[in-house]
C-alpha positions as CSV (number, residue, x, y, z in Angstrom):
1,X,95.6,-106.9,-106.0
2,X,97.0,-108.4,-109.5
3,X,94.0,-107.9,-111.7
4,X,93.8,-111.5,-113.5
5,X,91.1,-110.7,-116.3
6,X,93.4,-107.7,-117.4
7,X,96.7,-109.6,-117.6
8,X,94.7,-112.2,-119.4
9,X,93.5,-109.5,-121.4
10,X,96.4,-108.3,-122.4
11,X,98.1,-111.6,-123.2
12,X,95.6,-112.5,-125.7
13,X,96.4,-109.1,-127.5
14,X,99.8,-109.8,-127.5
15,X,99.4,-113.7,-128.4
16,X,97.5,-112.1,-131.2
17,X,100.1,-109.9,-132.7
18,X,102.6,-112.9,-132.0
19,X,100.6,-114.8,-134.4
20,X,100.1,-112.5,-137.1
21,X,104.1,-112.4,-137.0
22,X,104.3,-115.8,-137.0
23,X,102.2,-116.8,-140.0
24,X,104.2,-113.2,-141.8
25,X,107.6,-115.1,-140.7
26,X,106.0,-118.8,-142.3
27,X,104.9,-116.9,-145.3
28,X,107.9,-115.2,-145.8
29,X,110.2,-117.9,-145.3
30,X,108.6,-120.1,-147.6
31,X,108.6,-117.2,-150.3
32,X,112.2,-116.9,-149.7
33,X,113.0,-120.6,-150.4
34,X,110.6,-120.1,-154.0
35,X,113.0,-117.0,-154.6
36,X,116.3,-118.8,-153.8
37,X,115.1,-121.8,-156.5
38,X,113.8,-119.3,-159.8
39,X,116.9,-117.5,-159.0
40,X,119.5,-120.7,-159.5
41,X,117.8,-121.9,-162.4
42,X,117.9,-118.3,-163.9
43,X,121.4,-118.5,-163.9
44,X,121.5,-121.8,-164.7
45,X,119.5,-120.3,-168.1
46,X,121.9,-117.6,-168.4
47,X,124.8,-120.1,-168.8
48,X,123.2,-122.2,-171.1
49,X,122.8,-118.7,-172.8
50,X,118.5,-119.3,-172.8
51,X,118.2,-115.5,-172.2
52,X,114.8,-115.2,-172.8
53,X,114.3,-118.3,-169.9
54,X,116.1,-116.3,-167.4
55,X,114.2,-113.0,-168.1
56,X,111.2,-115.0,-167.5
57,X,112.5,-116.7,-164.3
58,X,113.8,-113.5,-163.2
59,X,110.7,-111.0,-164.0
60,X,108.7,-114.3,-161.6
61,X,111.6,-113.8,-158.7
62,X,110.4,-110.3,-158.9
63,X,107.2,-111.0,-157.8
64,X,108.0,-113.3,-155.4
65,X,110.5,-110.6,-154.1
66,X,107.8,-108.2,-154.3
67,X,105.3,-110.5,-151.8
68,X,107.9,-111.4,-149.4
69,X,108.4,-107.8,-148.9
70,X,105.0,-106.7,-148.7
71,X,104.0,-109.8,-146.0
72,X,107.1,-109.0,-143.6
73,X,106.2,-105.0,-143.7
74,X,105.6,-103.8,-140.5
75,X,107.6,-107.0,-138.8
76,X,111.5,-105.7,-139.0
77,X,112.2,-108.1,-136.2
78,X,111.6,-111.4,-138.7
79,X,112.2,-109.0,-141.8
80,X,116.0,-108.8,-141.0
81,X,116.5,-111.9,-139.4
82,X,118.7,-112.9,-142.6
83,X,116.6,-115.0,-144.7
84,X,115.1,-112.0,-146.7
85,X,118.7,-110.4,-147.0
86,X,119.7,-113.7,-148.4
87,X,117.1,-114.2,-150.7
88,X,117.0,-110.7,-152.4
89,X,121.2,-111.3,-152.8
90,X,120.2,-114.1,-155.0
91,X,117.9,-112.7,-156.7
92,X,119.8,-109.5,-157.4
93,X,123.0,-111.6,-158.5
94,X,120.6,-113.8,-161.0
95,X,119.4,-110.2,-162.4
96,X,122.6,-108.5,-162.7
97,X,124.5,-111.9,-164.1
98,X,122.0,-111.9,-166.5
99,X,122.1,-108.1,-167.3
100,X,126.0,-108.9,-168.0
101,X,125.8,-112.0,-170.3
102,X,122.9,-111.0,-171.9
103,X,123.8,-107.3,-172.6
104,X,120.7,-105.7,-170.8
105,X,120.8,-102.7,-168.8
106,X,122.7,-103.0,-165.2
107,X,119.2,-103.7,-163.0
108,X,118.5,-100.6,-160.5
109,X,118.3,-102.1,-156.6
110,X,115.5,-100.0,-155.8
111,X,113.7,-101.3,-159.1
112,X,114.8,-105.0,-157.8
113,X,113.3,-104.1,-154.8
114,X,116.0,-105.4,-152.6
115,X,117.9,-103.8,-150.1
116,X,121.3,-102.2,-150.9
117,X,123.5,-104.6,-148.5
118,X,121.8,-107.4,-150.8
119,X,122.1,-105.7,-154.2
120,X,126.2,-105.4,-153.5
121,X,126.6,-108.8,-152.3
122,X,124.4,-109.9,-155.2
123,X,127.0,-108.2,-157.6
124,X,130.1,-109.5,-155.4
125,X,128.3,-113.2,-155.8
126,X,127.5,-112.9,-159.8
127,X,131.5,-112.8,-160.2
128,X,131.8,-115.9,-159.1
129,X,129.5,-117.1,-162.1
130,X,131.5,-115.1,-164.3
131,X,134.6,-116.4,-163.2
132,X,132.4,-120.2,-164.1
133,X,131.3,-118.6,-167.4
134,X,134.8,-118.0,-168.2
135,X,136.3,-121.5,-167.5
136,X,133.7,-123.2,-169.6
137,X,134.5,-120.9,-172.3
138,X,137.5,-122.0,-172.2
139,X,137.5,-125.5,-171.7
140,X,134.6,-125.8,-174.5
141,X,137.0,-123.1,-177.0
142,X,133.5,-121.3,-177.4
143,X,134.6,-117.5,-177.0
144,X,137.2,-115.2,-178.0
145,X,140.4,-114.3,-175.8
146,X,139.0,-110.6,-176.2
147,X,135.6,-111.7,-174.5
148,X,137.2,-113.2,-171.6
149,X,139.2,-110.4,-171.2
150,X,136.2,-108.4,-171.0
151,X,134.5,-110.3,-168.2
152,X,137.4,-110.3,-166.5
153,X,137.8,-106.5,-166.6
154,X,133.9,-106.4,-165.6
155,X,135.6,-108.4,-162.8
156,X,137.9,-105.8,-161.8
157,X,136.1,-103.0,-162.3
158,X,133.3,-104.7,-160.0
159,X,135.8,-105.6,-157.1
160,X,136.9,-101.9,-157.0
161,X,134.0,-99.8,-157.0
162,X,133.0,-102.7,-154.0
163,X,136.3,-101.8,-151.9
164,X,135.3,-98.2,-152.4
165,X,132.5,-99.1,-149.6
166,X,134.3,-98.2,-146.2
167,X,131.8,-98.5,-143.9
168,X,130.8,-100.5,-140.7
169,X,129.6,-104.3,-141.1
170,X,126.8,-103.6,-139.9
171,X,125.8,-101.0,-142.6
172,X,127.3,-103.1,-145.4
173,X,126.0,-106.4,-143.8
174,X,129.5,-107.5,-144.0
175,X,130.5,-106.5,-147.7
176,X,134.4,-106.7,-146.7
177,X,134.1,-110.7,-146.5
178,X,132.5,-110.6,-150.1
179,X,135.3,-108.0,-151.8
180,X,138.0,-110.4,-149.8
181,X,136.7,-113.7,-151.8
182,X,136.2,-111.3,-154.8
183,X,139.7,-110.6,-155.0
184,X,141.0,-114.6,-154.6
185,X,138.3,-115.2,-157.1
186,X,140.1,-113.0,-159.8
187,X,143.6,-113.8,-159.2
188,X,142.8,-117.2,-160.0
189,X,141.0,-116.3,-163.0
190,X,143.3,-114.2,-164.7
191,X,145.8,-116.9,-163.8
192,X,143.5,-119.3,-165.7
193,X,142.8,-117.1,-168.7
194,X,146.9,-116.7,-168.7
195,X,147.6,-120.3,-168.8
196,X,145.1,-120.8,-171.4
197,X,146.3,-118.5,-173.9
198,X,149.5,-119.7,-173.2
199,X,148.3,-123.2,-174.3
200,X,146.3,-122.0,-177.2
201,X,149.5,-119.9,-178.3
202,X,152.1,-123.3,-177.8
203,X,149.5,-125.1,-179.8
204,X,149.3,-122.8,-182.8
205,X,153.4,-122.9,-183.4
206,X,152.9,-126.7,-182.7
207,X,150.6,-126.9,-185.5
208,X,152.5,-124.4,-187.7
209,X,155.7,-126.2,-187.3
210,X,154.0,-129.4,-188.3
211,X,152.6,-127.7,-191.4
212,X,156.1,-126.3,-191.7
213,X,157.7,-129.5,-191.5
214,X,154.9,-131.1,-194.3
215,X,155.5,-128.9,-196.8
């Protein structure tokens, strides 16, 4: 004989842990989405060079990072679903763009608090804002040749210590996809920076010749 009053029993039990993960997944969700937001407009400070704005933004994306974490503990299920993975990538590449720009010390993942997956996509992703940081250097004449060299070498120097990763996707969380952009990413830029100092050097024996030609 099916014994109703245990099933039903049971069922509330488990409708009672299903909640619990429910309002953890809501919770965390929305705490990604806060993380994803501080994290933009941190590097949206660290272009504008407002480095003490995206410490600030960053040291709040910490704490949100921190929450999210500690409110999906103990639910893996929702924890790796890929919103948290996402969020802590953005967060780590706002941290370690920063830390590049601004000088600081390369952030720690564990100190981040993000997973390691997250913290090397994060780096793969900030050199795409280097690659940005570059161009508007140039285009505004606001940096040296030798500084843009030097992000560019951060760069390389970035997409090989990535490629060194030779493991499974589903250790790396697909880090292959990321070093495959990376490395279209910084073809094109040294083909930039090459065109540009071309330019700048046709325009300085332009403007000598013309002084040549005054005198």
């Amino acid at each position: 004989m099916f014994d109703m009053d245990r099933f039903r029993m049971i069922c509330d039990k488990v409708r009672g842990q299903f909640d619990l993960k429910d309002a953890a997944r809501e919770r965390g969700l929305a705490l990604s989405r806060d993380v994803v937001r501080n994290s933009a407009n941190a590097i949206r400070a660290t272009h504008r060079r407002n480095f003490d704005e995206a410490r600030g933004l960053t040291a709040t994306v910490h704490s949100l990072v921190q929450e999210m974490n500690a409110v999906l503990d103990g639910f893996p299920e929702v924890k790796y679903a890929g919103f948290v993975h996402d969020a802590q990538k953005e967060y780590a590449e706002a941290a370690i763009f920063l830390a590049v720009v601004a000088g600081d010390e390369l952030p720690d993942p564990d100190a981040l608090g993000v997973d390691y997956p997250a913290y090397l996509h994060g780096v793969g992703d900030a050199t795409g804002e280097m690659r940005r940081l570059i161009l508007d250097r140039i285009r505004e004449g606001a940096s040296s040749a030798h500084e843009n060299e030097d992000l560019l070498n951060t760069m390389d120097e970035i997409y090989y210590e990535l490629i060194s990763f030779d493991y499974p996707a589903a250790i790396t969380a697909g880090l292959r996809r990321i070093t495959d952009v990376l490395r279209g990413t910084i073809e094109r830029t040294r083909g930039d920076l090459s065109s540009a100092t071309s330019q700048q050097h046709l325009h300085s024996a332009l403007q000598q010749m013309m002084q040549d030609l005054q005198r």
